[in-house]
N, C-alpha and C positions, 0 to 999 in steps of 0.2 A: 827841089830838095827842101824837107822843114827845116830841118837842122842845122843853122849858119853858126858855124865852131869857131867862126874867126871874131866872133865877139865876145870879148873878156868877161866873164863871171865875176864878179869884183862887188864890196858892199860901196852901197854910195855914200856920200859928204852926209845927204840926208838921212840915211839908215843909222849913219855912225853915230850922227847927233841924237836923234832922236833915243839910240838905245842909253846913248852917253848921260843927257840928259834924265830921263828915264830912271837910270840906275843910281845915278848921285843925288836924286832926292827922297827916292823910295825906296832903293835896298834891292834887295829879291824879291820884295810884295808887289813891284810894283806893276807887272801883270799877273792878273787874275782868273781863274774859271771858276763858273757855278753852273749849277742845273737846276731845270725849270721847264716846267711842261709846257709847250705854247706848238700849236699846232703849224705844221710845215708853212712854208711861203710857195707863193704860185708855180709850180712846177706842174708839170705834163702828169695827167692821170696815171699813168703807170709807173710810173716815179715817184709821185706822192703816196701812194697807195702800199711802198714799202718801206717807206720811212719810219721813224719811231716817231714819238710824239715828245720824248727828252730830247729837250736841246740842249745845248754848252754851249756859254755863251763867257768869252772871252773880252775882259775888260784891263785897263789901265790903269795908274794910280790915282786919275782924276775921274775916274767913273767911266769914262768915255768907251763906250762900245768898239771892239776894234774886229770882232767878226761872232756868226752865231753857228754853228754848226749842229747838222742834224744827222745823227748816222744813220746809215740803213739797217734795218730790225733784223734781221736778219743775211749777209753777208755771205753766199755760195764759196764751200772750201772744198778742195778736193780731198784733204785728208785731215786729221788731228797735226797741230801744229809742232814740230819734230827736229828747231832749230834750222840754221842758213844752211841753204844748200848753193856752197859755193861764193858769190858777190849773192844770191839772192836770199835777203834776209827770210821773205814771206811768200815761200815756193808753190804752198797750198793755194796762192790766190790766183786765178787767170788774169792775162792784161786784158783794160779794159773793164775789166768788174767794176760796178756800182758798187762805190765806199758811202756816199751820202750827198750830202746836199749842203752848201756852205754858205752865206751873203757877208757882204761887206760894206756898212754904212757908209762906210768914206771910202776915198782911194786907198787901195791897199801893195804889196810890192811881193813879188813872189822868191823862191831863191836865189835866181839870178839877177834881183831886184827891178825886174820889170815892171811897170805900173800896171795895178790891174783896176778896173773900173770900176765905180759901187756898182754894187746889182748882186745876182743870185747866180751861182755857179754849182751845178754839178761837182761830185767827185769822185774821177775815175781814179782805178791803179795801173800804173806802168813801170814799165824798166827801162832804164837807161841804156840807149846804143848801144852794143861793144863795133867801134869802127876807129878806134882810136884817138878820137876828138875828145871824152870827156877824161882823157887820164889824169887823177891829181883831183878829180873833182866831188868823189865821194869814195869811201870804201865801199860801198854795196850800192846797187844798184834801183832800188826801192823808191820811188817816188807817186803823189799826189796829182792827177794832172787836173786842173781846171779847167772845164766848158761852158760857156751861157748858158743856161737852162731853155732859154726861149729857142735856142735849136737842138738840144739833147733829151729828144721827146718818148725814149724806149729804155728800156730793162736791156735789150741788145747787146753785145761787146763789139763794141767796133774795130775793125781792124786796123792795125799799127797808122797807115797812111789816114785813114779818118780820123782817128782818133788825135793824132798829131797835130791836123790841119783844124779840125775844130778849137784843139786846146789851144791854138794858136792865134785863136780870131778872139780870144777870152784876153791873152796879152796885147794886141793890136801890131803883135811882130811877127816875125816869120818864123819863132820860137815856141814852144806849147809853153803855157805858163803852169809851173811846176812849183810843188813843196814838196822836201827830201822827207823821208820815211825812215825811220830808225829802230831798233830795238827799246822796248820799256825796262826801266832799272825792272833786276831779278825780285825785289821785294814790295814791286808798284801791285797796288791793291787793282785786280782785272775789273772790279764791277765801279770804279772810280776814279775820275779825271784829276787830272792834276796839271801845274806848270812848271817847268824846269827850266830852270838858266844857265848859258854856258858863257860866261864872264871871259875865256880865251877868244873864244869864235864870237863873240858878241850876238847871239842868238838867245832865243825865247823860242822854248815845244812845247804844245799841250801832247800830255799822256793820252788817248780818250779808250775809252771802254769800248770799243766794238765788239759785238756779239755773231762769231759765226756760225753758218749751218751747213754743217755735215751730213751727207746722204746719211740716213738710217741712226743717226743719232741724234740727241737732244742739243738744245742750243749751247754753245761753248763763251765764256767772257773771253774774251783775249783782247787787253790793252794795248795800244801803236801808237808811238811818239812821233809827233809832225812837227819839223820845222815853222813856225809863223811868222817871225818876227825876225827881219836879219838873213842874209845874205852870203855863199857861197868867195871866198877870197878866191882872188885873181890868182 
């Protein structure tokens, strides 16, 4: 079984601090995104190959790189985007779809604040169980799942059990290492990233601009807020 329920979701001592710290010296500036052209990191030719060449690159209020993310140029949707259907915020996407490609100079902590390792990750979309384990833990179902890149060598969608178990070796638990997914404010600009702070939940999203492709039409902006920074309460 991937999925071990019986371990508390909770922000840790060090998440708390770090945001705590963080926010009483800097405000709301005190993470940042900017974009910048720099060509993908070592990922599997097929992979690379649909990437964009904008990156967004998320930084701190001491400069400090805290991840660089590179979306995919294009984004496979099954229809124009038409609001939640149900828990699921973003129904046009398949699990498993190639969102982009992320690295993390330092250790980084995912929502459930797992530690995730420097290096270069994959980013798949998934949804969360419905088996009763995650209730209380998100309103929608919408998540980021993290893979190594050095095994996530295909354009492919892997199926639930693969995909779990890969994003799982990315945490070094028996957990997929996840960022929650959310809707973007109604008035967030689609072709521009941004970073929002939630001061309750002690979290930090980037907005980012993904751009998806629809059979038979042209490519669509459509902006998606990711949890980064900060942790999932117990």
């Amino acid at each position: 079984m991937i999925l071990r329920e019986s371990v508390p979701m909770r922000c840790s001592a060090f998440v708390l601090a770090l945001l705590l710290i963080v926010s009483q010296a800097h405000g709301q500036d005190a993470l940042k995104i900017e974009s910048a052209r720099k060509s993908p990191p070592d990922v599997a030719a097929p992979i690379r190959a649909v990437l964009s060449e904008q990156m967004y690159r998320v930084s701190d209020g001491q400069g400090q790189v805290v991840a660089e993310i590179w979306p995919r140029a294009g984004i496979p949707a099954a229809s124009s985007p038409a609001g939640p259907k149900g828990t699921i915020l973003f129904p046009f996407l398949s699990a498993g779809e190639l969102m982009g490609v992320c690295a993390f100079p330092a250790e980084a902590h995912d929502y459930r604040d797992q530690p995730i390792a420097k290096g270069v990750y994959t980013m798949r979309y998934g949804l969360q169980p419905v088996n009763g384990d995650h209730l209380g833990v998100s309103t929608h179902r919408d998540y980021i799942l993290l893979l190594p890149a050095a095994k996530d060598r295909s354009l492919d969608r892997p199926g639930r059990k693969k995909l779990e178990e890969q994003s799982a070796e990315a945490a070094g638990t028996s957990h997929p290492a996840v960022f929650l997914l959310l809707a973007a404010p109604e008035k967030a600009d689609p072709k521009a990233a941004a970073v929002i702070r939630d001061a309750e939940k002690n979290t930090w999203s980037v907005v980012l601009p993904f751009q998806l492709q629809i059979q038979g039409a042209s490519a669509l902006a459509f902006p998606i807020r990711m949890i980064i920074l900060g942790a999932a309460a117990a």
